[in-house]
Legacy VTK file of the C-alpha trace (Angstrom):
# vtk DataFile Version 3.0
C-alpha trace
ASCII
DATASET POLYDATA
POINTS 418 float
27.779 -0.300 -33.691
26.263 -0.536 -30.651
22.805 1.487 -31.515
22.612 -1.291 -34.294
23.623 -3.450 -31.739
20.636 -2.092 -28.863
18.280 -1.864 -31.612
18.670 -5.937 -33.470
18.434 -7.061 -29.569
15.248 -4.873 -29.151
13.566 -5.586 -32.354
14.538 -9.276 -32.044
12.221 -9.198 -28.613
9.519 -7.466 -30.439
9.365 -9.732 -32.751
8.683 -12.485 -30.544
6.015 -10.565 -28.572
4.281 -8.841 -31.891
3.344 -13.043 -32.449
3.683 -14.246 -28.725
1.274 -11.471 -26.815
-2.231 -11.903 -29.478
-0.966 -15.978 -29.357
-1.251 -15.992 -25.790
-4.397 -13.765 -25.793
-6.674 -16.355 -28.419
-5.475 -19.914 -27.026
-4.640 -18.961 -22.906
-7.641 -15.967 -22.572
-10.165 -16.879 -25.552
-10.185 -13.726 -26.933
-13.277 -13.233 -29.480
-12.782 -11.041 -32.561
-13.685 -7.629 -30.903
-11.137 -8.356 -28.244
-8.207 -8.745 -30.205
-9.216 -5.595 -32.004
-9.220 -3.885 -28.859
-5.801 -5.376 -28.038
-4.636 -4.038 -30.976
-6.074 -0.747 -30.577
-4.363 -0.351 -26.971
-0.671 -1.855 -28.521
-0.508 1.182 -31.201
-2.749 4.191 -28.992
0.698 5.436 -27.779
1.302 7.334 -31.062
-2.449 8.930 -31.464
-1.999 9.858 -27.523
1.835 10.865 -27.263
2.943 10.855 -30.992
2.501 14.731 -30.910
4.410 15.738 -27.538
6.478 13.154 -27.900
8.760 14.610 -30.636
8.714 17.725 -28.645
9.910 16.544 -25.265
12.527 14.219 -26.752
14.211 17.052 -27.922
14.422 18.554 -25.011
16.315 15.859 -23.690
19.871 13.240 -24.074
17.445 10.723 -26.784
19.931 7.875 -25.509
18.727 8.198 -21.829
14.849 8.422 -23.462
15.559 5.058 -25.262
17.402 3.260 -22.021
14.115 4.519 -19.294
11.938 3.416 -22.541
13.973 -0.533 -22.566
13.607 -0.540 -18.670
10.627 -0.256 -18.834
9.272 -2.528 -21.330
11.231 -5.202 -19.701
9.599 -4.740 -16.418
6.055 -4.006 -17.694
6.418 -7.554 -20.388
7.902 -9.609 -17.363
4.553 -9.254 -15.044
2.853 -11.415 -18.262
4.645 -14.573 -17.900
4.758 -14.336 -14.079
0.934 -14.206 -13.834
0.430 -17.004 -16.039
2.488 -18.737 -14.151
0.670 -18.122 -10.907
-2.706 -18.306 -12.607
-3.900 -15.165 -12.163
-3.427 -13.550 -15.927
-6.449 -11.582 -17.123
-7.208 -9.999 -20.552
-7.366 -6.822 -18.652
-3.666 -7.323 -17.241
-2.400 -8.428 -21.322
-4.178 -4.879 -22.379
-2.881 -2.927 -19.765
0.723 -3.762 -20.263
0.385 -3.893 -24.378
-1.294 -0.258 -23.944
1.854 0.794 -21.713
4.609 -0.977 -23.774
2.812 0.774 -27.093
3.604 4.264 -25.072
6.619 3.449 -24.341
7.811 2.201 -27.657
6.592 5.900 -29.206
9.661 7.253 -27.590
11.797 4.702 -28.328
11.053 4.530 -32.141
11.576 8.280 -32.710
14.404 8.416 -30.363
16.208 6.347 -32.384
15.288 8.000 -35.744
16.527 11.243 -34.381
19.941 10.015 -32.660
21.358 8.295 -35.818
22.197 11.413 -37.468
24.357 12.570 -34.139
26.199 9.452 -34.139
27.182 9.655 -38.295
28.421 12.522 -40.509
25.173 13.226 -42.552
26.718 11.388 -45.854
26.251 8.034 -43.969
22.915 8.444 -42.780
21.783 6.172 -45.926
24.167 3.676 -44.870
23.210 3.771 -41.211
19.614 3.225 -41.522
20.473 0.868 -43.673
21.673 -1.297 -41.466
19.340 -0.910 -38.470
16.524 -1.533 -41.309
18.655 -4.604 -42.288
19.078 -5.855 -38.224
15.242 -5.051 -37.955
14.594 -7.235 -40.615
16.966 -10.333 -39.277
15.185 -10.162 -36.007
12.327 -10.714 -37.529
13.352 -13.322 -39.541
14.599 -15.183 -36.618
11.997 -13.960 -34.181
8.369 -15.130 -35.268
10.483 -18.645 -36.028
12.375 -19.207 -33.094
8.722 -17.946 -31.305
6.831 -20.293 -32.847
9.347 -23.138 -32.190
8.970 -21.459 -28.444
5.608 -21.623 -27.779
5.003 -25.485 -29.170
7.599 -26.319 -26.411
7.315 -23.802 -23.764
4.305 -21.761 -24.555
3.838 -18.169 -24.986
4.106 -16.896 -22.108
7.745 -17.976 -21.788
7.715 -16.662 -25.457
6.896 -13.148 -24.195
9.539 -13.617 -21.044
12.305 -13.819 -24.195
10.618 -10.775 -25.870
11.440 -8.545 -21.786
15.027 -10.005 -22.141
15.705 -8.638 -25.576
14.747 -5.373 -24.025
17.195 -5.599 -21.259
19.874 -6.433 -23.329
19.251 -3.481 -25.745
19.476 -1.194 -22.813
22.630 -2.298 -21.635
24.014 -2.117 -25.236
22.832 1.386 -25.066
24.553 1.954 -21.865
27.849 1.471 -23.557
27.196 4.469 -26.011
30.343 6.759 -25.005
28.968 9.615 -27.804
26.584 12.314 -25.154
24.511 14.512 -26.828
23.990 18.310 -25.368
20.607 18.847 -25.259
19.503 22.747 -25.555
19.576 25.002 -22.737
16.543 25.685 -21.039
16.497 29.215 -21.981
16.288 28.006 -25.370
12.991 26.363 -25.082
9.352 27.660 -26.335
6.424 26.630 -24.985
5.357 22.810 -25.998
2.681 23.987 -27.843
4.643 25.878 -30.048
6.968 23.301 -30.731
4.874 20.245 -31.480
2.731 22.941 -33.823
6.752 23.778 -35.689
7.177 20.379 -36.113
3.749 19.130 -37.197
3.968 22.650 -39.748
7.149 21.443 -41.066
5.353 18.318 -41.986
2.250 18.814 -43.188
3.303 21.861 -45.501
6.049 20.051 -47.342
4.269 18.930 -50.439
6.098 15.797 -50.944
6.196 14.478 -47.438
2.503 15.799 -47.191
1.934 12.665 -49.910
4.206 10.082 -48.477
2.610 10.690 -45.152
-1.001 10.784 -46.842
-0.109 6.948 -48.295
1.824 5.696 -45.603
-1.146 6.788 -43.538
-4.036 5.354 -45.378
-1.796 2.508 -45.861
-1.145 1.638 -41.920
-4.997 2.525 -41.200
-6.508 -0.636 -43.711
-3.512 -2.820 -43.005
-4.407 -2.548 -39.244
-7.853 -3.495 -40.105
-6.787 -7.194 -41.236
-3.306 -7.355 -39.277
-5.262 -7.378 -36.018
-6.960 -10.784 -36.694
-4.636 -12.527 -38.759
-3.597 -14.357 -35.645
-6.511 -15.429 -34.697
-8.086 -16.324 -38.805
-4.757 -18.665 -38.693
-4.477 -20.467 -35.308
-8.823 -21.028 -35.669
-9.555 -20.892 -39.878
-6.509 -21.944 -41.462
-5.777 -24.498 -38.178
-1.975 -23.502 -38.651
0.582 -24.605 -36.088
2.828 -22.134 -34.089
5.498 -23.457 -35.941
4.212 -22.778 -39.033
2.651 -19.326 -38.391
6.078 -18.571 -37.296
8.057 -19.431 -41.070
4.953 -17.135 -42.441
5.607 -14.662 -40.029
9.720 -15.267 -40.937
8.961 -14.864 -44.667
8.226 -11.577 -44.553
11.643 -10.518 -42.617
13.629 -12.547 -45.025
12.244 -10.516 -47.538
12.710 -7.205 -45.489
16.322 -7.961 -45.285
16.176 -8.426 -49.737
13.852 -5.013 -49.226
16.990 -3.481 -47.259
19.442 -4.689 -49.820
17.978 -3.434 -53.097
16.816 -0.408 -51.671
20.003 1.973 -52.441
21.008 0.096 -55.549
17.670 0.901 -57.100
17.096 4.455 -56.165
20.994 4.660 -57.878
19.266 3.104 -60.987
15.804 4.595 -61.713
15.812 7.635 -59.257
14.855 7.947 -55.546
11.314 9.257 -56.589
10.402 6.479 -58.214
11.843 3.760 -56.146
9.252 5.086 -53.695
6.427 4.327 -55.968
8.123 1.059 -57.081
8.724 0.029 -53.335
5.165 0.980 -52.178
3.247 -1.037 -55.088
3.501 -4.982 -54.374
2.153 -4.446 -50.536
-0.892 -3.090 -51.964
-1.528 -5.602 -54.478
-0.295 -8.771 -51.909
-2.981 -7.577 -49.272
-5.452 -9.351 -51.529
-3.774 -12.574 -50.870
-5.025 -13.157 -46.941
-8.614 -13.226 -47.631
-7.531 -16.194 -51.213
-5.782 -18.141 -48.992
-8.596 -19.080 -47.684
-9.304 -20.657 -51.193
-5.881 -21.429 -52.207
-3.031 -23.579 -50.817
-2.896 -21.721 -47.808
0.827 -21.888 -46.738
2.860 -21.490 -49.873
0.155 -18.451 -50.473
0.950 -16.850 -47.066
4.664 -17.624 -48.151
5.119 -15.903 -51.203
2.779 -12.869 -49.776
4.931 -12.534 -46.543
8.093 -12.590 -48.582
6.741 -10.101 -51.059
4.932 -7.671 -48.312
8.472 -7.742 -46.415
10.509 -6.498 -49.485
7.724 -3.696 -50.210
7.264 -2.875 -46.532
11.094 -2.150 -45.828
12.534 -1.001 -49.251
9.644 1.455 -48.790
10.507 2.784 -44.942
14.119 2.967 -46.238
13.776 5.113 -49.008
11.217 7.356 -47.205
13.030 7.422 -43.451
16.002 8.701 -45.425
14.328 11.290 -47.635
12.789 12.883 -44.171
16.354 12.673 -42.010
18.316 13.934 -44.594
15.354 17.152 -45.687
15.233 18.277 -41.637
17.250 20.779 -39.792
18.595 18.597 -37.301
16.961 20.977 -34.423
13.573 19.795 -35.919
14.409 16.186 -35.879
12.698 14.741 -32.918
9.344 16.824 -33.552
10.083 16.269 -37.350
10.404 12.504 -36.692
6.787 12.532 -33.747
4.633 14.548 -36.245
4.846 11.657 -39.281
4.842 9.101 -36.750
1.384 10.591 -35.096
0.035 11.241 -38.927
0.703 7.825 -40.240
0.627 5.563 -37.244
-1.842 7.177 -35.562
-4.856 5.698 -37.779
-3.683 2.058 -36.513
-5.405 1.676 -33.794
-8.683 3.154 -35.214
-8.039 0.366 -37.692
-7.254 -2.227 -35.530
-10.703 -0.773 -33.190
-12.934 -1.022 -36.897
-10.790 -4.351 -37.892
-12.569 -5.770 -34.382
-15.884 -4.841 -34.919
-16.217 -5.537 -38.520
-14.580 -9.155 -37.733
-17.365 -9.708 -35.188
-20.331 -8.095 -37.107
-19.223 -9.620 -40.260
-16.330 -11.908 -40.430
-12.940 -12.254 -40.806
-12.682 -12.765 -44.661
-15.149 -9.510 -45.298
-13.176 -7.514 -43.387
-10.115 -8.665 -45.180
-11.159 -7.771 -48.558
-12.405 -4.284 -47.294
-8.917 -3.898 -45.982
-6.786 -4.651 -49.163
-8.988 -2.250 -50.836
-8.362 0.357 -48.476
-4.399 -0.118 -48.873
-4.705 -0.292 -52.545
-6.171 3.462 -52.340
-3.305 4.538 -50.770
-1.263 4.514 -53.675
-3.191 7.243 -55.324
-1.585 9.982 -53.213
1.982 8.985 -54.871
0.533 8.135 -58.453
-0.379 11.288 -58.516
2.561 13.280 -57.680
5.890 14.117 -58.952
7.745 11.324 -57.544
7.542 10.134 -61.106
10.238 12.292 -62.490
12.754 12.925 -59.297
15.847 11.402 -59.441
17.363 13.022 -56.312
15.179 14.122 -53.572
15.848 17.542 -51.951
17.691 17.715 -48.917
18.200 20.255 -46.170
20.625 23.245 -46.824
23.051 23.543 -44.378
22.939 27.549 -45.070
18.886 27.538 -43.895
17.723 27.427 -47.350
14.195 24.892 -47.356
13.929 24.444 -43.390
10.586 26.027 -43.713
9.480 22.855 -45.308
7.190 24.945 -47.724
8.640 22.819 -50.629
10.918 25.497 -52.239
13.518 22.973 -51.969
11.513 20.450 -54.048
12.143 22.829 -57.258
15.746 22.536 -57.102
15.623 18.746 -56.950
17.014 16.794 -59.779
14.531 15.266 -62.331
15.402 12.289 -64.618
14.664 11.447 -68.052
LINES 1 419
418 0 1 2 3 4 5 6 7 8 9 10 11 12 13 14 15 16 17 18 19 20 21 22 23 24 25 26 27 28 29 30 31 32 33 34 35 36 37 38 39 40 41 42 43 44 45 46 47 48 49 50 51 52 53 54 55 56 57 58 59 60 61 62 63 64 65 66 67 68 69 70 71 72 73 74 75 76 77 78 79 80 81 82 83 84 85 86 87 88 89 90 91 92 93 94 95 96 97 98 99 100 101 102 103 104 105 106 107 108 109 110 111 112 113 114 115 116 117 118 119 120 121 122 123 124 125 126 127 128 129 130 131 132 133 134 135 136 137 138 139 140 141 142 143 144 145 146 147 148 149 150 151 152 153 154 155 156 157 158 159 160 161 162 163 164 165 166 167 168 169 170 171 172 173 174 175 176 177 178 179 180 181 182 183 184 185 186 187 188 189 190 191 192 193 194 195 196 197 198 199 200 201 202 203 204 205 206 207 208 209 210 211 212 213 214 215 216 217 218 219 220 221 222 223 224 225 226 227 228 229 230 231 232 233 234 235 236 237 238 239 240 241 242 243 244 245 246 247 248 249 250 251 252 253 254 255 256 257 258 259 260 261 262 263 264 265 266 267 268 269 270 271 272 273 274 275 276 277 278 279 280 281 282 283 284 285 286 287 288 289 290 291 292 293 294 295 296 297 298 299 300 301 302 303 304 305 306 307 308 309 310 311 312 313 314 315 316 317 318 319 320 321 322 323 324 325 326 327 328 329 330 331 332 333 334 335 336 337 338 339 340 341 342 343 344 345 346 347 348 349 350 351 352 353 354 355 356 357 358 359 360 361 362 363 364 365 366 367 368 369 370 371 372 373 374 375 376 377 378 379 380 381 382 383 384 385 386 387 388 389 390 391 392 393 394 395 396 397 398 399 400 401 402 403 404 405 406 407 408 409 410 411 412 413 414 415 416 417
């Protein structure tokens, strides 16, 4: 209760700085196109950087402390924003810096988290668990981009961003409260880092299954970053949308994540878990088309019924694919396990958000737009063409070692529908 407690209060301040921090960066700094793409280069260059080691030296270490130091920090590092602006001093160098340091510091936060939730449960309520932190994550940002828009047309966003450091603070001190300590192995125990991050990226990589789910989610993340990064900016200066109303779009897509993180075990009982990934995966690729119409359509009740849709796809998706990797790893490998997929299909977003910048500047925001929803329609092709079609129960880990090699032996023995 209280890691789903931590987590709603720190997802509930991301959500108002994911909108707040490129807000405050195109109406208080000016930022052009290429700027913003930088911005959102530096935001998501923890997991190329760290993604890797990461995995590695979190599980080497008590992941509650990793997540507390990582909430600290981001409070302290978000809190300089809002104080600058307020002495008149805040740069576009200053946003990057602390966007590139809260990105970092959000790497080991995210797969801290992953990894601890199967400490804290018995491994038959895993599903149920992430669940609900998928559920809280999509609340928070139902009520965050809202309540931030309503914050900035009266306050600003630089008070915006001051909310966004408090929900970090309070996360850490819901953490705090976490009686359950885990032991973390013996130093005798460890191998050199190198070998570690390779036994983790190996475990990955060689799986066939998760070697297509990462190979989608990847390609997926890398276009989506290409647009994402200057939606912002093609609202607030093309569409002339008000906070306020950025903020409902922005909400529509969390209200929809929280229907995604309903449906999602009630339809993998129905048609199979393989196939609810393919299900879950298709509508975000064909909704990316609708940014670059709604520029020739009714642009709010378009950016409505996209959000909505996007936000069911997106977290009915991560569900049903968080779960399949938690529940196929050793627990030893979790951490690394949890690093390598985050490095493989994260790590293309801020290479997307870098080419997002510089296509937006060379050629314009609706151009790049289209090139992106391409781009994230291709990513489908890795799970069209797999097996997913005909697996109604994914293979899990074997408590007697059996599959922790992740050479896909245990993929045979997995059960296939009609």
């Amino acid at each position: 209760m209280r890691l789903w407690a931590g987590d709603t209060a720190s997802q509930l301040g991301a959500a108002l700085g994911t909108f707040a921090i490129p807000y405050l960066a195109v109406t208080a700094l000016k930022a052009s196109e290429f700027q913003m793409g930088l911005l959102g280069t530096l935001t998501t260059l923890g997991f190329l950087i760290i993604g890797l080691p990461s995995g590695a030296l979190i599980d080497r270490r008590d992941k509650r402390s990793v997540m507390i130091t990582a909430d600290f920090g981001r409070f302290l590092l978000l809190a300089t924003l809002p104080v600058a602006w307020w002495l008149g001093v805040l740069t576009f160098a200053q946003v990057a810096i602390v966007a590139t340091l809260v990105g970092m510091l959000q790497v080991f936060f995210d797969v801290s988290y992953q990894s601890y939730l199967p400490s804290l449960v018995h491994r038959d309520q895993v599903v149920e668990g992430n669940s609900k932190l998928q559920a809280s994550q999509s609340v928070s940002q139902a009520v965050g981009p809202a309540f931030g828009g309503f914050l900035i047309k009266i306050a600003g966003a630089a008070w915006s961003i001051a909310i966004n450091a408090i929900g970090y603070l309070i996360s850490a001190v819901c953490l705090l409260k976490i009686n359950h300590r885990e032991t973390p192995p013996a130093r005798t125990d460890r191998r050199p880092l190198v070998s570690e991050i390779r036994e983790g990226l190996a475990f990955v990589v060689r799986h066939p299954l998760l070697r297509r789910l990462i190979a989608c989610t990847g390609i997926s993340n890398l276009f989506n970053s290409v647009s994402n990064v200057l939606m912002v900016l093609y609202m607030v200066q093309m569409l002339h949308l008000s906070p306020v109303t950025i903020g409902v779009i922005e909400a529509a897509m969390a209200v929809g994540g929280l229907c995604g993180a309903l449906i999602t075990t009630r339809l993998a009982d129905r048609i199979g878990e393989g196939p609810t990934i393919i299900v879950t995966a298709t509508p975000f690729a064909v909704i990316a088309f609708a940014w670059p119409l709604s520029s020739v359509l009714p642009a709010v009740p378009t950016l409505l019924v996209a959000s909505f849709v996007a936000g069911v796809s997106v977290v009915a998706y991560n569900i049903a694919t968080v779960i399949f990797r938690q529940r196929l790893c050793p627990p030893k490998l979790l951490g690394r396990m949890n690093a390598s997929a985050r490095f493989l299909v994260w790590g293309g977003m801020p290479i997307g958000s870098f080419i997002g910048g510089v296509l937006g500047h060379q050629f314009g925001v609706l151009p790049t737009f289209y090139v992106a929803a391409v781009g994230v329609s291709l990513s489908l092709l890795p799970i069209y063409l797999s097996p997913l079609w005909r697996i109604r129960k994914l293979p899990a880990y074997d408590e007697d070692g059996e599959g922790t090699d992740g050479s896909g032996g245990s993929a045979e023995r997995a059960s296939v529908g009609d």
